[in-house]
C-alpha positions in Angstrom: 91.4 103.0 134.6 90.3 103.0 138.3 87.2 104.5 139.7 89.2 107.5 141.0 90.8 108.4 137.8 87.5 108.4 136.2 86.3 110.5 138.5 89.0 113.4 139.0 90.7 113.1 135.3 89.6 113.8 132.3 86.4 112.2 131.5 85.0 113.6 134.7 85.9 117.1 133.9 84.7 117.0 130.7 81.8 116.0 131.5 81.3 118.3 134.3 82.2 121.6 131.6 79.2 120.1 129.6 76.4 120.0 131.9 77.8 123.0 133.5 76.9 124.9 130.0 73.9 122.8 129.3 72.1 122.7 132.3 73.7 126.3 134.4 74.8 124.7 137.0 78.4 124.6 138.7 81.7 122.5 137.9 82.1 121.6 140.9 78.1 120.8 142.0 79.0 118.0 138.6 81.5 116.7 140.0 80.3 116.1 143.5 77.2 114.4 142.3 79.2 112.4 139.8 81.4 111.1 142.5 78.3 110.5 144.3 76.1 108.8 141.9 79.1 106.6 140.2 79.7 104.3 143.8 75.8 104.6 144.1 74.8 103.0 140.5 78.1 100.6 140.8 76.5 99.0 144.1 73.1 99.1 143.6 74.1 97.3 140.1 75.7 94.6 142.2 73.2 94.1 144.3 70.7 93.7 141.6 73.5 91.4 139.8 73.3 88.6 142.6 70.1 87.9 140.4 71.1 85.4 137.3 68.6 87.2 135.4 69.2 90.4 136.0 73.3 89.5 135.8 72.8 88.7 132.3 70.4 91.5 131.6 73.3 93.5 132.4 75.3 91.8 130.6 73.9 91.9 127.3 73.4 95.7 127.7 76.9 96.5 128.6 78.1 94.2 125.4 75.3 95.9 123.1 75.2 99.9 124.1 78.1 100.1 126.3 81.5 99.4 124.9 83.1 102.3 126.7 83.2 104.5 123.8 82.1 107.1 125.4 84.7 108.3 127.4 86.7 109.3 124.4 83.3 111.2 122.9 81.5 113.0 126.1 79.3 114.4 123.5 77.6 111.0 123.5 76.8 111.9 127.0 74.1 114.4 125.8 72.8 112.7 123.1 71.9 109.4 125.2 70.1 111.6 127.8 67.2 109.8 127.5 68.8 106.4 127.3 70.4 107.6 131.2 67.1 108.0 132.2 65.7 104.4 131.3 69.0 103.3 133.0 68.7 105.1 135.9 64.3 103.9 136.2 66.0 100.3 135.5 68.7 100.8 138.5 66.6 102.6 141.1 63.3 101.6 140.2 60.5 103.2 142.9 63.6 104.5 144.6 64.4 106.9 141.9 62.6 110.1 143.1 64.1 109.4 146.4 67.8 109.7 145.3 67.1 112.6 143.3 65.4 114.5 146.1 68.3 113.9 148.1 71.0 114.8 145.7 69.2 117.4 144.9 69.0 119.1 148.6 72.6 118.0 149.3 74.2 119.5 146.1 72.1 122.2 145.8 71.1 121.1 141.9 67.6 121.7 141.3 65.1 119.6 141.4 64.3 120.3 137.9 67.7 119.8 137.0 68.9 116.9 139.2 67.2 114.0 136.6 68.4 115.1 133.8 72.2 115.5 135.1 72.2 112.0 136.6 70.6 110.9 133.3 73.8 112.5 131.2 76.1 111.1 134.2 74.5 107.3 133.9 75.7 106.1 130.1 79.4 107.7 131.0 79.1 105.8 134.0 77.6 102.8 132.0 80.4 102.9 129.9 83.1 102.9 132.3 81.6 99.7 134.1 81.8 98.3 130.2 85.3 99.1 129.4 86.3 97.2 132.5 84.3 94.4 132.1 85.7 94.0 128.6 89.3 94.6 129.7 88.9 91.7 132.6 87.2 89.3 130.5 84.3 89.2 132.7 81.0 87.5 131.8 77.5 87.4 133.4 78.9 85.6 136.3 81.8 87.6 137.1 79.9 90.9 137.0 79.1 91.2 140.9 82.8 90.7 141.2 84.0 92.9 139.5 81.7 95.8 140.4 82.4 94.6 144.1 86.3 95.4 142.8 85.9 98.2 141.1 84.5 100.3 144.7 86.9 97.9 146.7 89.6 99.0 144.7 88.4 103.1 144.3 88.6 103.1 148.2 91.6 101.6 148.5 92.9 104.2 146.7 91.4 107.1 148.4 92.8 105.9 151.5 96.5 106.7 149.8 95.4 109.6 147.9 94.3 112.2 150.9 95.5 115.2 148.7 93.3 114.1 145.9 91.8 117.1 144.8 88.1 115.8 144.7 87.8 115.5 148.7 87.6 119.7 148.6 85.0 119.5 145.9 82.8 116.9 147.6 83.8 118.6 151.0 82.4 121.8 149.8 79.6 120.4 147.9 78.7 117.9 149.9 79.3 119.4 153.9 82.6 117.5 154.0 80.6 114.1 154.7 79.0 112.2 157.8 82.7 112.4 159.6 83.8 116.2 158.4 86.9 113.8 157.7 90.0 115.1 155.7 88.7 112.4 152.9 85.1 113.0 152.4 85.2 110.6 149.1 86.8 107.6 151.4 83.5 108.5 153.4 81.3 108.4 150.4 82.8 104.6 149.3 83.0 103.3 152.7 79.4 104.1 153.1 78.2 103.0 149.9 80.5 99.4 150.8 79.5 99.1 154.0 76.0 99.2 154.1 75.6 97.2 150.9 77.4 94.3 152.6 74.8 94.4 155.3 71.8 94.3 152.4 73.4 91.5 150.4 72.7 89.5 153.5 68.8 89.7 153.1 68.5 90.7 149.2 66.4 93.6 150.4 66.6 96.0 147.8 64.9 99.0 150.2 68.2 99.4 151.1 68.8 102.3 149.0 67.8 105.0 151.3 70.0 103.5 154.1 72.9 103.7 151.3 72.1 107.4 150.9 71.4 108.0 154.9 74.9 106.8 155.5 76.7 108.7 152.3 74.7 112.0 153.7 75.3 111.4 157.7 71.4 111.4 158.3 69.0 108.7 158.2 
């Protein structure tokens, strides 16, 4: 399953109907952060994964908690709330508070609400990264690979897909992206692959901002 079809099929819309009745807040206001914050945790991840410590810190916590279960029991998404929010402390570090504020003023989630959203979005997320890295046989070595793959792949795909039904979402979520392009969601990925290239030339993990500057078409 591509990054896409996790995204805009099922797992996606489930999970979007159960923070919509947990937390109040729109479908579609789900969905755009989820296609958001999945590109966003898959980069940063491989950035952090260039590491050989951190590479098999990840993974030993995919192959322990995150088997990929979950996306055949989204109820799991609410019960590991506060394992999302570890993850998420892990992934952004200092930088967390920054992403939220700025997912929180672009998708118009409270602040109050935005951390524990991403929290329930991060083990789905978590466990999608798992099923793939189980189904390509991947070890701690191969993990920046195949995350690199995984958004290489997702934007591929977009590029071929311009009626996919998400780009309206994000588009009306989101401000149809930094390009008011007919493929907001090929803007989101190009962003998110673009300007992590440019990091991954000094290892300087203040990049995140920059990420989300490009994503939101503001700096």
């Amino acid at each position: 399953m591509g990054l896409i079809d996790l995204l805009t099929g099922n797992t996606g819309n489930q999970v979007a109907e159960r923070a919509k009745s947990k937390f109040g807040i729109s479908r579609n206001q789900v969905l755009a952060l989820l296609a958001v914050a999945a590109p966003l945790i898959i980069s940063y991840l491989s950035k952090k994964s260039q590491s050989p410590n951190e590479a098999e810190s990840l993974n030993t916590a995919l192959d322990k908690d995150h088997d990929g279960s979950i996306l055949n029991d989204i109820s799991q998404a609410e019960a590991r709330q506060s394992e999302g929010n570890s993850i998420l402390n892990h992934i952004f570090g200092e930088e967390k508070q920054t992403v939220e504020n700025q997912l929180s003023q672009k998708t118009g989630i409270s602040i109050d609400k935005i951390g524990p959203v991403l929290a329930m979005l991060a083990p789905v997320i978590m466990g999608y990264i798992g099923k793939e890295k189980q189904q390509n046989n991947v070890d701690a070595g191969g993990l920046g690979g195949l995350l690199d793959s995984i958004l290489g792949n997702a934007s591929g795909q977009t590029k071929n897909e311009q009626s996919n039904p998400l780009n309206d979402i994000i588009g009306s979520v989101l401000g149809g992206g930094p390009s008011n392009s007919s493929n907001p969601l090929n803007d989101i990925l190009g962003s998110v692959l673009g300007n992590d290239n440019k990091q991954k030339k000094d290892g300087d993990e203040g990049g995140l901002g920059n990420i989300l500057g490009n994503i939101f078409g503001g700096k």
